[in-house]
N, C-alpha and C positions, 0 to 999 in steps of 0.2 A: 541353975536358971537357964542356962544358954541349952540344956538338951528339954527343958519345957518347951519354949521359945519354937525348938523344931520340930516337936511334935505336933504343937497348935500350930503352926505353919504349912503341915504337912497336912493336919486335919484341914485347914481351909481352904488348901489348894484344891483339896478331895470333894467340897461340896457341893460343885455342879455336877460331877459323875453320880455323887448320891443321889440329889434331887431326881436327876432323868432316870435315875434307875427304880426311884418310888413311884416316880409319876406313869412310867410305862411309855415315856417317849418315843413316836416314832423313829425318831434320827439318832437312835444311844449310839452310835459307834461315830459317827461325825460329830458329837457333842462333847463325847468323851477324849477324841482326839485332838479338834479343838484347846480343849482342858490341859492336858499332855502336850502340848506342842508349842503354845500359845500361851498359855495361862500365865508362865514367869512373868510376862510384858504388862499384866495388871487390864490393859485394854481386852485381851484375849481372854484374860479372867471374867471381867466383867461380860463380855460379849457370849461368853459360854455358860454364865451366871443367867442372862437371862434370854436365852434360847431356853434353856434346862428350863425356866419358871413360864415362858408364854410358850412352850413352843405345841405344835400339837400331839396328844396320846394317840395312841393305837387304835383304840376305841371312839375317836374322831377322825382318824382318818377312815376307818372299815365306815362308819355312817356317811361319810359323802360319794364313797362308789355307788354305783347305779347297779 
């Protein structure tokens, strides 16, 4: 039970780096560090949770250059 536990624990820690990494966010390496560095604190989780879900694509940033 306890090496389930830190698998799924390990899975959820990992789910803002997955998201930015499907979405094509502009900021993956500050999102993912975030994640990595912060993430234990639960706030730093959330706060990278959802940077990763609003934050902007690649293909929204290249449409607002001129």
């Amino acid at each position: 039970m306890r090496i389930f536990l830190s698998i799924l624990g390990a899975a959820l820690y990992a789910v803002p780096a997955i998201i930015v990494q499907r979405r094509k966010c502009a900021d993956i390496s500050l999102i993912f560090l975030l994640s990595f560095f912060l993430g234990w604190t639960g706030i730093g989780w959330i706060a990278a949770m959802l940077w990763a879900i609003y934050g902007k694509t690649e293909h929204a940033s290249l449409a607002e250059k001129p």
